[in-house]
C-alpha positions in Angstrom: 97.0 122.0 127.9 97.8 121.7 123.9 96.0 118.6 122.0 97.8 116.5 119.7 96.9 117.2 115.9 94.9 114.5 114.3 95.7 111.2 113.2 96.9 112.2 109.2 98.1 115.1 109.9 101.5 116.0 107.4 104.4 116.6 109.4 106.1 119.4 109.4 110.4 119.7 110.3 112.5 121.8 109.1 115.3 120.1 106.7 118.0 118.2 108.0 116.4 118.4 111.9 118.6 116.0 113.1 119.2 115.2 116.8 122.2 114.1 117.6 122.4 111.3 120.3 126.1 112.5 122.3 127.3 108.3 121.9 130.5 108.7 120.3 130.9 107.3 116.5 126.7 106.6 117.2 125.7 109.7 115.0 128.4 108.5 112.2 126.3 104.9 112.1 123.0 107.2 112.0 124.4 109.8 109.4 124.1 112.2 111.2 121.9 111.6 114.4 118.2 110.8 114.8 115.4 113.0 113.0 113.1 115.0 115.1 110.0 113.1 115.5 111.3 110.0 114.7 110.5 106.9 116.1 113.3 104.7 117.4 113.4 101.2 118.2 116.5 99.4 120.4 116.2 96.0 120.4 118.9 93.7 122.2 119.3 90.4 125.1 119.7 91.3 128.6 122.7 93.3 129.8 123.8 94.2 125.7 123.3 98.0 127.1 120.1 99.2 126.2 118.9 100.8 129.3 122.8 102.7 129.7 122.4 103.6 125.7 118.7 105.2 126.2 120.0 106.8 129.5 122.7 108.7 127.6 120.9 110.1 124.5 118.6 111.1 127.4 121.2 113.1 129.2 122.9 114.1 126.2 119.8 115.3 125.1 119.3 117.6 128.3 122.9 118.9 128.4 122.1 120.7 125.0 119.1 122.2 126.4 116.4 120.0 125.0 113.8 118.1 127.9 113.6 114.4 128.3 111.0 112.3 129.7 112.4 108.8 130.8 109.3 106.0 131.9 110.2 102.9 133.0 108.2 99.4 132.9 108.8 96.0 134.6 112.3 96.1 134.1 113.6 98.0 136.1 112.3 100.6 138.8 113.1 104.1 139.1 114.9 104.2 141.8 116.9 101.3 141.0 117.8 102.7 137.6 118.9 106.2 139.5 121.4 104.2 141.7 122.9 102.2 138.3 123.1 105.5 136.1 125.1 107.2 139.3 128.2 104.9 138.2 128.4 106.7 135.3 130.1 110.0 134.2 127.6 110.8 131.8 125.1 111.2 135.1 124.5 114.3 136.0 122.2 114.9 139.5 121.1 118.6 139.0 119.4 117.2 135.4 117.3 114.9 137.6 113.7 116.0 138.0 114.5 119.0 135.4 115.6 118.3 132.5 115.6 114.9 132.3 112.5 113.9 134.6 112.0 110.1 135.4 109.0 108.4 136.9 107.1 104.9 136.3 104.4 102.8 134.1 103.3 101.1 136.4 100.4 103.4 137.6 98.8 102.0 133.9 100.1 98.9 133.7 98.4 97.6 137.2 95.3 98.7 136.1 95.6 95.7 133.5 95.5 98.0 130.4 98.0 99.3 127.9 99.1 102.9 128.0 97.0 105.0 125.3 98.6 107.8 123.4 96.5 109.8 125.4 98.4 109.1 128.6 102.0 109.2 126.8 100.7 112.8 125.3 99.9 113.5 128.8 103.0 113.2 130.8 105.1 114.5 127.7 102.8 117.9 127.6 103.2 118.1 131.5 107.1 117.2 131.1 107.4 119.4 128.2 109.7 117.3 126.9 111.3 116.6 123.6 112.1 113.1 123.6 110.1 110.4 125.3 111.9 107.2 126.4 109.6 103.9 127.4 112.6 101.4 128.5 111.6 97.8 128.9 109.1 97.7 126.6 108.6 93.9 126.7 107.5 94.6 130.2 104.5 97.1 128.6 103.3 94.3 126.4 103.3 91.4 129.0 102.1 88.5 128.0 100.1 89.9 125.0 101.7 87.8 122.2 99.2 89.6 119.7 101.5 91.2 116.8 98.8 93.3 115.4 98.0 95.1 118.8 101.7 95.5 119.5 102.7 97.2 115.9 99.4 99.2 116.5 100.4 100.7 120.0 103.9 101.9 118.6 102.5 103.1 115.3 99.7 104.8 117.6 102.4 106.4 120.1 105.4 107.3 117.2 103.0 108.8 114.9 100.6 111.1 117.6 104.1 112.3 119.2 105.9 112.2 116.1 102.9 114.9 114.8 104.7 117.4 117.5 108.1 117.3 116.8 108.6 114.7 119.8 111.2 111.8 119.6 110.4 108.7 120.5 112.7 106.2 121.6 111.4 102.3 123.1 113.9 99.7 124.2 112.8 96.4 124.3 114.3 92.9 125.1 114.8 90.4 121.5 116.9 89.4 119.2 118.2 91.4 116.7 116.9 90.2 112.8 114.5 87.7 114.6 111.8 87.6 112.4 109.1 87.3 115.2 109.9 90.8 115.7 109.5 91.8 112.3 105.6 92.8 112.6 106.2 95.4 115.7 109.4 96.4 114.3 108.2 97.6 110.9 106.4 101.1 112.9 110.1 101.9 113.5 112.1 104.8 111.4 115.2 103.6 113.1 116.2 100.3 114.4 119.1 99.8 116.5 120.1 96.1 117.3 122.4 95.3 120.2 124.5 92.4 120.5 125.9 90.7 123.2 127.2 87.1 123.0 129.6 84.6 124.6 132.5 83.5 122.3 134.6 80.7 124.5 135.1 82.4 127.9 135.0 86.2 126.4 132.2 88.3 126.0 131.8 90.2 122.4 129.8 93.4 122.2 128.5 95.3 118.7 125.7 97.2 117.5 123.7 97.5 114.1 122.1 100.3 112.3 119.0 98.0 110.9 117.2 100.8 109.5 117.3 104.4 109.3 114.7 105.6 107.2 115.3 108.6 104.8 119.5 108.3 105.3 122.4 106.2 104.8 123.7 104.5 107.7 126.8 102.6 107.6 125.8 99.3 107.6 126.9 95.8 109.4 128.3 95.1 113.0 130.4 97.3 114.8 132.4 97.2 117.9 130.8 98.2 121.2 132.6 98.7 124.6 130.6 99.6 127.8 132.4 101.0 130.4 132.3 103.8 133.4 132.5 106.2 130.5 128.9 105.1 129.4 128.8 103.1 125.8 131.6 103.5 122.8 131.5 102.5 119.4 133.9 101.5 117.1 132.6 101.7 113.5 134.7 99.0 111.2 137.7 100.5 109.6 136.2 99.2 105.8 132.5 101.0 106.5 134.5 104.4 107.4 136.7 104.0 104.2 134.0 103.7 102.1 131.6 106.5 103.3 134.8 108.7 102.8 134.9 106.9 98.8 131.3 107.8 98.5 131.9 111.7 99.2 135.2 112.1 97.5 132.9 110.8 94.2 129.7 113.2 95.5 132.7 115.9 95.2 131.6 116.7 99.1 135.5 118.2 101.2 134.8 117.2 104.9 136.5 118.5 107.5 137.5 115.2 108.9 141.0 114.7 108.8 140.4 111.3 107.1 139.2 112.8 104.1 142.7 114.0 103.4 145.0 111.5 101.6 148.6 111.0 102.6 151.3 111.1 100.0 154.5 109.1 98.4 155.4 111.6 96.5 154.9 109.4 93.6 152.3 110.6 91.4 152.0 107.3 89.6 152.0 105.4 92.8 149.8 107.9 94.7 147.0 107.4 91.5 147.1 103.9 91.9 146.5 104.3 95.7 143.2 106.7 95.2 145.4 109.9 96.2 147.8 108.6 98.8 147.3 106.2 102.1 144.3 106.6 104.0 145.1 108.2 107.4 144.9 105.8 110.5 145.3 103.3 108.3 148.1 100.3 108.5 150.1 99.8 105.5 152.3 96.6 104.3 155.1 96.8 102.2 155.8 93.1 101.0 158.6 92.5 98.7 161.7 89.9 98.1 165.4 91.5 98.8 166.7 94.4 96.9 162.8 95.4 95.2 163.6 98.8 97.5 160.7 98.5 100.4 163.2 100.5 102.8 163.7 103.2 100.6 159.7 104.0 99.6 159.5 103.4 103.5 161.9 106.3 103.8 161.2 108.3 101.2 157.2 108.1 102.4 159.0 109.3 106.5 161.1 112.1 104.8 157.6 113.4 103.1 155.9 113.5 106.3 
């Protein structure tokens, strides 16, 4: 069985490994996905999707032939968690025990002592796998309230695994920005935050790109729905506009069909505009009678 390197070791990936995580509009928040050997960190309350968001990179992660070791702590136990992924379509049976192999903490944590990197290195050497997930780790810690040790145990686990290539990736059970957090959170390359709150009698869902070291995520809230389908984002309409400002300057030509401007057919009025309308995009024409808003309306229909 293969040792990890020592502690110091450079790291060595080749550019632009990065992992995409199979959430819809996820990997546009991330720029691009996760970077192999990162460390990732998904912070949120109770029922704002953590455990279903984990559980899908996991299987996305397997369905493009990569291995993924799911352990689970206090939260949640194995089994339960197989029955409550089932209800998804992103679940797929014949990954079970293969690909994506799942089994429990709790053989370390009854013993009274935290899990070492040695016994993470161990089960993801045995695994093989590529990505570890540790869900509900606020059920690792306990009742150990000691900052220091907490930041040292994920700086200990991200940067031994990290040495190999292996992404790691820890939910945990907080509030987003709380500053309590802010000692265990620093060990992080990428912080995910996930929201879940009660506005009157609705229930508003969003998630945040915190950090994301070494690339540009879009930044701020954006909408989240969780449904059979797994979890769906819904990056702000102003974030995606300006990402698509900042390449036109870089002189990048994505293939996305929103890098393409749509025309008047006024070349004064399309310079003004940046190029044309942004597709996907709602436009106003506000005018007093006679200033001719039906007929740039039609002449912008006859163009397209």
């Amino acid at each position: 069985m293969s040792t990890l390197p020592p502690e110091g070791t450079p790291m060595h990936f080749p550019p632009g490994s990065l992992e995409p995580t199979g959430i819809p509009q996820l990997d546009l928040l991330l720029a691009g996905g996760i970077a192999q050997g990162a460390l990732v960190i998904i912070i949120g309350p109770p029922g704002s999707g953590k455990t279903t968001l984990a559980s899908q990179i996991a299987f996305a992660q397997a369905k493009r032939g990569r291995n993924a070791l799911f352990l689970t702590a206090h939260s949640e136990s194995t089994t339960k968690l197989l029955s409550h992924l089932k209800s998804y379509h992103f679940f797929a049976p014949d990954l079970i025990g293969n690909a994506v192999q799942m089994f429990s903490l709790q053989q370390f944590l009854t013993q009274g002592t935290l899990p070492t990197v040695q016994d993470m290195a161990a089960q993801v050497h045995q695994t093989q796998a590529n990505m570890l997930i540790l869900d509900g780790f606020q059920g690792v810690q306990g009742g150990d309230t000691n900052h220091q040790i907490i930041r040292q145990m994920l700086y200990d686990w991200g940067t031994s695994l990290g040495l190999h290539g292996i992404t790691t990736l820890v939910t945990t059970e907080g509030t987003p920005r709380d500053s309590a957090t802010f000692p265990a959170m620093t060990t992080s390359d990428v912080l995910i935050g996930l929201y879940f709150k009660l506005q009157g009698v609705r229930t508003l869902r969003s998630v945040e790109v915190i950090k994301a070291r070494g690339s540009a995520p879009l930044l701020g809230q954006h909408g989240l729905a969780l449904s059979d389908e797994g979890i769906h984002i819904f990056p702000r309409l102003e974030s995606r506009v300006r990402l698509l400002a900042l390449e036109n300057q870089k002189g990048d030509t994505p293939n996305s069909a929103l890098s393409k401007r749509v025309s008047f057919g006024l070349p004064a009025l399309d310079a003004v505009l940046g190029g044309g309308l942004t597709p996907q995009t709602s436009t106003l024409l506000a005018g007093s009678l006679g200033t001719g808003k039906t007929l740039l309306a039609l002449q912008f229909a006859l163009l397209e």
